[in-house]
N, C-alpha and C positions, 0 to 999 in steps of 0.2 A: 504494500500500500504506500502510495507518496504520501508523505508525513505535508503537514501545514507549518510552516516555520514561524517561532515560537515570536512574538513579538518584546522586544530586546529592551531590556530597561536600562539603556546605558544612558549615567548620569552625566552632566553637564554641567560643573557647579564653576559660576562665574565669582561669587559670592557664599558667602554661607547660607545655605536652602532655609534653616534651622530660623532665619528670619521671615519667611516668610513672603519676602517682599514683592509688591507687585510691579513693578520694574520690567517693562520685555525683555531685556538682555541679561536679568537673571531667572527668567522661567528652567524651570526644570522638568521641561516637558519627557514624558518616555521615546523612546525615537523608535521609528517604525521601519522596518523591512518588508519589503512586499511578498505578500502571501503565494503559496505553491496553489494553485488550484487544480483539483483533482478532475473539473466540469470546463466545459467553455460554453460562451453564449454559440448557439446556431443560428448563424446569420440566415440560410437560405430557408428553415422549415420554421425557426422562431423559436423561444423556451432555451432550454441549455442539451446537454450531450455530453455523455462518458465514456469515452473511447475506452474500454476495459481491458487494463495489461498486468494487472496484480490482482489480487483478492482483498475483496471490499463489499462491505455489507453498508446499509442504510435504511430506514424508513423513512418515510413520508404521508400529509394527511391529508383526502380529498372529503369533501362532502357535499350533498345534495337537499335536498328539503325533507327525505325519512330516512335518511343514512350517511353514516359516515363512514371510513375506511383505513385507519393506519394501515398502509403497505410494506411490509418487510421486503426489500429484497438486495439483490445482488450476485459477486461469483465470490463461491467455498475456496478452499485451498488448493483445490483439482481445476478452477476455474468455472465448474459447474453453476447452473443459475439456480439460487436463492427465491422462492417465493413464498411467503406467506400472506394470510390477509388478517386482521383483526379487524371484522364487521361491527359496526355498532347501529344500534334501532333506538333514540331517541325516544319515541313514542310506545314503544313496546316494556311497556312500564313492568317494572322485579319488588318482588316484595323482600323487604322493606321499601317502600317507595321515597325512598332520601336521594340528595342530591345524584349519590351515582347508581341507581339505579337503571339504568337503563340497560337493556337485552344488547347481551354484548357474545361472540361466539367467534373460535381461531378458528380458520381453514390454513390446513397445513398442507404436508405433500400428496397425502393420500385423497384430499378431494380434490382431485382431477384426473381428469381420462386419463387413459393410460396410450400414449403414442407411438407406434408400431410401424416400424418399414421392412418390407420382405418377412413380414410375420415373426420378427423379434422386434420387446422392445426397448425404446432409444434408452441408455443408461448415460451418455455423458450428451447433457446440452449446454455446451459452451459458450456463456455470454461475451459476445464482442461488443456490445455498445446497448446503452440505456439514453432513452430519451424524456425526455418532460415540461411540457408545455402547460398543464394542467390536468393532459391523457398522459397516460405512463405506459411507454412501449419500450419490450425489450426484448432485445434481436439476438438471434443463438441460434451456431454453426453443432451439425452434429459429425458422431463420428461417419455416419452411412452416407453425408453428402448432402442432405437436407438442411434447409436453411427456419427456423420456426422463429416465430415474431408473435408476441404476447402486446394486446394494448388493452390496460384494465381504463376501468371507468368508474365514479357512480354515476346512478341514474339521476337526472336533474329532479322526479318528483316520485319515482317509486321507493321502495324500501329495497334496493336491489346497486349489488356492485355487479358490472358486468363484464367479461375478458373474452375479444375475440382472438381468435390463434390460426395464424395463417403458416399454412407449411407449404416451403417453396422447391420443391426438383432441381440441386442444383449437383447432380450426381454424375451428370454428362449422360446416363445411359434410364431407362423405364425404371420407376422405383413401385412399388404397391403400399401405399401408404395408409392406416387404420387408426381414427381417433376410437378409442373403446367407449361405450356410455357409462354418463356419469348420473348417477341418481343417489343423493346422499340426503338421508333425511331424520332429523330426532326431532321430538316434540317435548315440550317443558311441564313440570310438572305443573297443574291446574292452579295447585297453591299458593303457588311462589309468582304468580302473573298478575297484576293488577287486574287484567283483561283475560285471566284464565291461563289456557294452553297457549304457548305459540309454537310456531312450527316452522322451523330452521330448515333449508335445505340450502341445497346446490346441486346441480344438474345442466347436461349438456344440450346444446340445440344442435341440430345440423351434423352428428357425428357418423361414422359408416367407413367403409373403406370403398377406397380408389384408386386404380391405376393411375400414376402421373408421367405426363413425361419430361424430359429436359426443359424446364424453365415452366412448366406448368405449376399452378396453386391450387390449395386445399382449403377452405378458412371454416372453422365450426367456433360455436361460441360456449361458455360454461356462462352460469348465473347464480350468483349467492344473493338468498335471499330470507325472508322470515317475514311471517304474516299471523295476524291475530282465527281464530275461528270462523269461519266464514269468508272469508279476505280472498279475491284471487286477482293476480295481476299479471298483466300476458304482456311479457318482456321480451322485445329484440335488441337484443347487446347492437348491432348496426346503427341501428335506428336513435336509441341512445346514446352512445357516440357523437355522433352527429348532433344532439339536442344539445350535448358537453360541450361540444364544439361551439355550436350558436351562442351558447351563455359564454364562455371567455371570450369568444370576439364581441361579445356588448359589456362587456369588461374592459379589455384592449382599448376600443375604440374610443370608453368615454375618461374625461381627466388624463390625455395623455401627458407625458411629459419627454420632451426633447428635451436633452443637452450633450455637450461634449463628450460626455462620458458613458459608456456604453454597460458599465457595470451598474452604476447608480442605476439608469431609465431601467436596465432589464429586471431588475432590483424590484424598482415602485412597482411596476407593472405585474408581477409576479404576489408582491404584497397587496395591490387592488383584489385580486382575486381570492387570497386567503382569508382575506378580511371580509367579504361578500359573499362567499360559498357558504359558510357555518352558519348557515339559519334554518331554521328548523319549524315543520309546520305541526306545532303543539296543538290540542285544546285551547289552551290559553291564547293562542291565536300565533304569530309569529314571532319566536324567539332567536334571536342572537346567541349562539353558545361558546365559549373558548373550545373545547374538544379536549382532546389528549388524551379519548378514552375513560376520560369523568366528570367531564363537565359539559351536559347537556339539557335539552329543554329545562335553563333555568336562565337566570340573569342574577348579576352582579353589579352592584354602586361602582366599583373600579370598570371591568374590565367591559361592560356595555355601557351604563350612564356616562362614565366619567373618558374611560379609551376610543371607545369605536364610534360611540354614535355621533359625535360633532364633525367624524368625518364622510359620515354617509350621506349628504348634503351634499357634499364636491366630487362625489361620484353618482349621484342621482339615478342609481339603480335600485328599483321600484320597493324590492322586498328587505333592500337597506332600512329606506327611508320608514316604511312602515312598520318593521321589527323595533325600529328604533322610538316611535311612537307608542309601539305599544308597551315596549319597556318603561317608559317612565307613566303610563298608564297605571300598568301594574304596582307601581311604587307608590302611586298616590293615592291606592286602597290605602295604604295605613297613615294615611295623614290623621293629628287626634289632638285633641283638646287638651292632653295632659303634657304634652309634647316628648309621650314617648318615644323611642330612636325610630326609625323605619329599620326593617330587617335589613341587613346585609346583602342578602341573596333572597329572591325567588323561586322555589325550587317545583321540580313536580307537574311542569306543565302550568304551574301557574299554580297550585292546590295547597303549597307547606311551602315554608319560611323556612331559611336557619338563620340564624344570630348567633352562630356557636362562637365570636371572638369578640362578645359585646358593640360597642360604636367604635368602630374605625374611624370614624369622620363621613360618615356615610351620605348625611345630610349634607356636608358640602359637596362631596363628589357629585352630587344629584344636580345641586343648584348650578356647579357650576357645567356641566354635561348638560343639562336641561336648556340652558339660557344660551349657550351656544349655539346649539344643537337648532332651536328655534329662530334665532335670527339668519342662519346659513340657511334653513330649509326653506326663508321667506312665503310663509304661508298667514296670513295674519289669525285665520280663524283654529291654525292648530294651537299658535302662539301661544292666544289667548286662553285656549285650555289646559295648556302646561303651565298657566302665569302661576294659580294656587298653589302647585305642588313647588314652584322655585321660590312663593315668595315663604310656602313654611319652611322650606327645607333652610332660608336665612332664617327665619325666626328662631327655628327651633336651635342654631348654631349659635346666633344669641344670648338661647335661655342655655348656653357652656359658657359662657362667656366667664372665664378668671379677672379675680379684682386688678394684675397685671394688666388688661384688655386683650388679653389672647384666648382661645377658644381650647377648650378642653376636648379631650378625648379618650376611649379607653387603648387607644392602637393604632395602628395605623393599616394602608393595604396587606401591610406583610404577616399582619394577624398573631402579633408575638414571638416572631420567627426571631426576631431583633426586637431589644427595649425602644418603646418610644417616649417612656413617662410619660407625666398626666397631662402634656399638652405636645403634640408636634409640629414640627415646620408646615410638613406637605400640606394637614389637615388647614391650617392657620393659610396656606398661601392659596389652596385652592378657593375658600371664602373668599379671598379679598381677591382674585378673579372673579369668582361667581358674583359680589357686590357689581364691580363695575358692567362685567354681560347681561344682568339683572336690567340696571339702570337703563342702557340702550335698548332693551327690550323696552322695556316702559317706556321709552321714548318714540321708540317706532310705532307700537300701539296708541301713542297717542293719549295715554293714562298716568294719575298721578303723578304728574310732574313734580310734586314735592316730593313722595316716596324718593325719586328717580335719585334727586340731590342729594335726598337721606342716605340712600346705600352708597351716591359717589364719597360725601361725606365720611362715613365708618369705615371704606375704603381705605382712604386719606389715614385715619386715626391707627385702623389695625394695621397700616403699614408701618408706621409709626412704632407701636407695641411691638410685632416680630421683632422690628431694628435693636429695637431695647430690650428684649428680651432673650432673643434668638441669636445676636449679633456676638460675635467671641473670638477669639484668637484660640484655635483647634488644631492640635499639632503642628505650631510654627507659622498656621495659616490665619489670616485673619478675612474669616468666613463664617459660617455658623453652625454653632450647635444644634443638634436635630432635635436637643430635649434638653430641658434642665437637670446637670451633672452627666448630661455626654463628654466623654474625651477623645473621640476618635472618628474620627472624617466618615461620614456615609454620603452615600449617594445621592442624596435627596437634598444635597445644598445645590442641587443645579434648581430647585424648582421658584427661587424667586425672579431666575435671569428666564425660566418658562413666560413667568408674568410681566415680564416687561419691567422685575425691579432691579435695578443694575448699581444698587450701592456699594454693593460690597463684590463686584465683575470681579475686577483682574483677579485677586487674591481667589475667588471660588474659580474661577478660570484656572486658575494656577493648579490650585487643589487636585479638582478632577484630572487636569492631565499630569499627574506626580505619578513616582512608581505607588505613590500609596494607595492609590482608586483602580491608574488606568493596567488592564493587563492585553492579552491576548485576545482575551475572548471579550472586551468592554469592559464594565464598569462594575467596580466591586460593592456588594453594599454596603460593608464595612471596612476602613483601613485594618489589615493583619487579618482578615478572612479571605477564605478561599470561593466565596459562596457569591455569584453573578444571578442578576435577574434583567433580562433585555429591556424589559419597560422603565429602566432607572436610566441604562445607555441610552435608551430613545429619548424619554426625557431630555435627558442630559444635551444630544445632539440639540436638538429643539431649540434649547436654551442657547448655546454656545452660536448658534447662527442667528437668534433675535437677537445676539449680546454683542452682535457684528462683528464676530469673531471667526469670519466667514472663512479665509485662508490655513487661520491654524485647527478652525476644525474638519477642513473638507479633505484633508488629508487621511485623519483617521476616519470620518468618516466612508470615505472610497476603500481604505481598510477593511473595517467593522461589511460594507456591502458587499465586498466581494469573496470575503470569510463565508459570509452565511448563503450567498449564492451559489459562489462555485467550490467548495473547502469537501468538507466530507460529510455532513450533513448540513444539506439543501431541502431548498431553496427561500427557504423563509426566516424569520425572525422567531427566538424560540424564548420560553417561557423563562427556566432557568438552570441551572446545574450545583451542586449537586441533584438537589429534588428533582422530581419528575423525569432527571435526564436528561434535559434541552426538548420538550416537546416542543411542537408547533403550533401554539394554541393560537387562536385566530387575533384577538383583538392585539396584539405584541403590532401584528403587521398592521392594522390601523395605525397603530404608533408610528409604524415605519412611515407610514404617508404623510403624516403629518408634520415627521421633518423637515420634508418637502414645501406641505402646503403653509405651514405656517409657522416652520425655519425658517428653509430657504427663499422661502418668496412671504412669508412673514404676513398673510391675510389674517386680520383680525376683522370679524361682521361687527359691522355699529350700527343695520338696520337691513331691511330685508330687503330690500335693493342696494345695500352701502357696504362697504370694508376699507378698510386702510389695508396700505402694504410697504414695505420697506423691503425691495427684491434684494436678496445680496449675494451676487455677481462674482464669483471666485476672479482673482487675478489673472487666472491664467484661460479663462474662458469668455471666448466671444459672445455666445448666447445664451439663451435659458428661456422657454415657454411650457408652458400649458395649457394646453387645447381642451377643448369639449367642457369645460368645469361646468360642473350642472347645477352649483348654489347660488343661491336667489333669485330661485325661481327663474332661472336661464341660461343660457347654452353662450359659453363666451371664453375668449383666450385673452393671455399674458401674456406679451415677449418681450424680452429684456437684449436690448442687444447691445454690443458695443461700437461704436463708430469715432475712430481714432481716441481722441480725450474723451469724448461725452460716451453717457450711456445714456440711452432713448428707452423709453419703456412705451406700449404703444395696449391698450386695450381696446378689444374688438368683440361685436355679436355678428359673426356672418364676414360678411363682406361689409360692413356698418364699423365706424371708428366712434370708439365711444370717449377713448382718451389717449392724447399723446405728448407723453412733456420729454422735455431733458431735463435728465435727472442731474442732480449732484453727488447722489450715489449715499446723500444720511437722510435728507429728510422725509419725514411722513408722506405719501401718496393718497389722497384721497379719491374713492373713486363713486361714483354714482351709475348704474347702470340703465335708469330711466334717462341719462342726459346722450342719448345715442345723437338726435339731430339728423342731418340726411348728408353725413361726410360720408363717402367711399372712400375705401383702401383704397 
């Protein structure tokens, strides 16, 4: 296996680090060597590609709206292909019906035909190349001459993964080629079903034997699949294929992003589609779920209110926007007069809660997800039904409020994994965004304009409070503590440069790129841990490109993108390591886009036709756009380009110019999408 080369903490001490100072030419950045990558992008079919010359295994997670699929695969140490599937059914509810609940079941080697030429069968199939666009195909030479090629799927709305397998004659002479039938079926016990029995299978379509000759094809399909009592669903793996296919190219097609860089775009474009796939058609109506094989038809304050959903808006693919509706739907069942917490999670299809780590801060991640989430989707009449649940979710943040003026909590996302004490940064900074997205909501609607001033006001104040509170000199750094009597740099001091508060930049600048945070694999949560979680590096990226730190961070950033693209597990952004392993839970790749949309090009909504932006332009790149953006309520591009000294930033609907200034490359951009006017490109 090509190893990934380790990312190199050689220090640079101009000065003594030990101070801390925020000085550029005493940064003590980690220096980075560029990554081995085991994949490369495919220019001519799209996706990436693994020319296979060593032994190497992977999984990867696909999903459709009643199924999902981690896929095992790869070649053994004989170079043999690796295949397994770990199906998961969402809706096919397990007793206990708690968060992971759902009907989950391996296919290993023994469910699949058994493939025969000249009436023995094939024992070495030889993977020479894997491919993955969103379909996963993997092509394998055997020893009789025959060439077989595997492309699994899910089904875009059945509860079914489905693999066609095409066997190609390339023996020179007549081969007699035999897929064997496959009929595999167990049914669950009654008990243990919310919905009773269900009934697992897999089974061949199209299988038989055939005479082939020199360059002639064979293709039969298998199907895994599981259904409740009475259920029957008539599945062609072809045919679904092709539906896989349509859904990624209206993926593809919308919020594209050009630039120089060919790692990054393949990057977004790959995380648009992780982040988009994991919805699920509940009872409870359309849920968002991370996946990873246990987290399903439910939602989450972090990883849907607060991660995914303000970006589903800028991708305006249909069952985004409305999972994402109905998510904070769900939440605002337990708004209450006492101002007890709202649950953490929704679990169950919508049916049971858990609160199993008390309040995280949950109520902010609500308000401020909520208020975003509704100015980007520019709808006025959702707006206004989300207004209740963002303005209790500040009240209720409020009624924490410490005589310090910082906001209490019992934890934070990470659920006690790490100490946060009884008040943290993140909890504290996501309010004082949610304050200001609050306010512009109220202003676009056109409602209590005093409110509006109130929450810019407490804004104002609890910024204020963090500073005094949070603000510290933290190993040598002068940045902040993530809790009263932290001593040790976490992750989460990137999240005021999230918010646009940049008092304490350089020095937290500094911090995150020290060998204390930054490693290999991103970003540590704790200085002197070994223990990484992506949505703190995503964060973090976020930060460090609003904080106009666009040069020194686009470097690791094209690092960190081309690690998880092309490295050894691909192609996404993954949850965290140790735990879970590095899964690939969906809303992480939300994150991932949002580096993009409101790092790199820095869109903040301030009304449901309006956003600011502050594009930032690496030095050594000519352009930068994004195409198709589908938030506020319309179809419209960015392009940022350079022309000799200036940089032109030009916003368009169509062939319609809606704005075009030369920039200076710091100040605020205002844009207006109603002031189109009848200018042509």
């Amino acid at each position: 296996m090509r190893r990934i080369i380790s990312l190199l903490p050689v220090l640079v001490f101009l000065l003594s680090c030990s101070s801390g100072s925020n000085k550029s030419d005493e940064r003590n950045d980690i220096k980075l060597e560029a990554p081995q990558e085991l994949w490369h992008i495919n220019q001519k079919k799209g996706g990436i590609s693994w020319e296979v010359n060593a032994p190497h295994t992977d999984n990867l997670e696909f999903s459709g709206l009643r199924v999902s699929a981690i896929i095992y695969y790869g070649a053994d140490s004989l170079g043999n292909v690796v295949l397994n599937k770990k199906v998961v059914w969402p809706m096919l509810r397990t007793i206990p019906n708690d968060t992971h609940a759902s009907l989950i079941h391996d296919y290993g080697k023994n469910e699949n035909s058994v493939i025969s030429v000249n009436g023995k069968s094939v024992e070495n199939e030889k993977l020479y190349r894997v491919d993955f666009n969103g379909i996963l195909t993997l092509s394998a030479k055997t020893d009789e001459g025959v060439e077989i090629v595997r492309i699994l799927s899910p089904s875009t709305d059945k509860p079914a993964i489905v693999e066609n397998i095409t066997i190609t004659n390339k023996s020179g002479k007549d081969v007699e080629v035999e897929a064997g039938k496959l009929e595999y079926e167990i049914k669950t016990p009654a008990d243990k079903g919310v919905y009773g029995s269900y009934s697992i299978r897999a089974y061949s379509e199209g299988d038989g034997k055939i005479t082939l000759k020199d360059g002639e094809k064979f293709t039969f399909s298998q199907i895994y699949i599981a259904t409740k009592k009475g259920e029957k669903y008539i599945v062609d793996a072809s045919e679904e294929i092709e539906k896989r296919g349509d859904f990624i190219k209206r993926v593809k097609e919308s919020l594209v992003l050009e630039s120089p860089d060919p790692y990054i775009n393949e990057m977004f474009s790959f995380a648009k589609l992780r982040a988009v796939e994991s919805i699920f058609a509940t009872k409870g109506g359309l849920m968002h779920g991370p996946g990873g094989s246990r987290y399903y038809a439910a939602i989450w304050a972090n990883d849907q209110a607060e991660y995914v959903n303000p970006f589903f808006p800028f991708l305006g693919i249909k069952t985004g926007n409305e999972s994402a509706i109905n998510s904070f739907r769900h939440f605002a069942r337990f708004m209450n007069d006492k101002f007890e917490p709202i649950p953490s999670s929704i679990i169950a299809e919508g049916t049971d809660i858990w609160n199993g780590a008390g309040d995280r801060g949950d109520a902010a991640m609500i308000a401020y997800g909520a208020s975003r989430f509704a100015l980007a989707y520019g709808d006025p009449a959702v707006a206004d039904s989300l207004l209740p649940l963002i303005k209790w979710c500040i009240n209720y943040s409020e009624h924490k409020m410490l005589p310090e003026g910082i906001i209490a909590s019992d934890c934070d996302e990470l659920e006690h994994r790490f100490p946060a004490g009884k008040a943290n940064l993140t909890t504290n900074m996501l309010a004082y965004g949610a304050y200001l997205s609050a306010a512009d909501l109220l202003d676009a609607l056109g409602k209590e304009h005093d409110l509006a001033e109130e929450y810019r006001s407490k804004a104002s104040k609890l910024r204020v409070a963090c500073e005094n509170y949070f603000g510290s000199n933290v190993e040598g750094f002068e940045t902040y503590r993530y809790y009263d009597g932290n001593t040790k740099l976490r992750s989460w001091i990137c999240m005021p440069l999230t918010m646009g508060v940049f008092d304490r930049k350089d020095a937290t600048l500094d911090a995150l790129f020290s060998d204390k945070l930054w490693t290999k694999d991103g970003i540590l949560t704790e200085s002197g841990d070994k223990t990484f979680w992506d949505r703190a590096t995503l964060y973090a990226f976020r930060g460090i490109f609003k904080a106009g730190e666009t040069d020194r961070g686009m470097k690791y950033f094209e690092y960190y993108s081309r690690k998880r693209l092309l490295g050894n597990h691909v192609p996404y952004a993954v949850e965290a390591w140790p735990e879970g392993n590095q899964r690939h839970l969906s809303a992480e790749s939300g994150l991932y886009c949002r580096v993009i949309t409101e790092g790199l090009f820095d869109i903040t909504p301030t009304g449901f036709r309006t956003f600011t932006m502050t594009p930032r332009l690496p030095s050594d790149w000519n352009f930068m756009r994004l195409k198709h953006i589908k938030a506020f309520g319309s179809d419209f591009n960015i392009d940022v380009k350079r022309d000799k000294d200036k940089i032109i930033v030009e916003v368009t609907k169509g062939d319609v110019l809606v704005k075009k200034t030369d920039w200076d490359g710091k100040s605020e951009i205002k844009v207006n999408l109603n002031n189109t006017g009848k200018n042509k490109i």
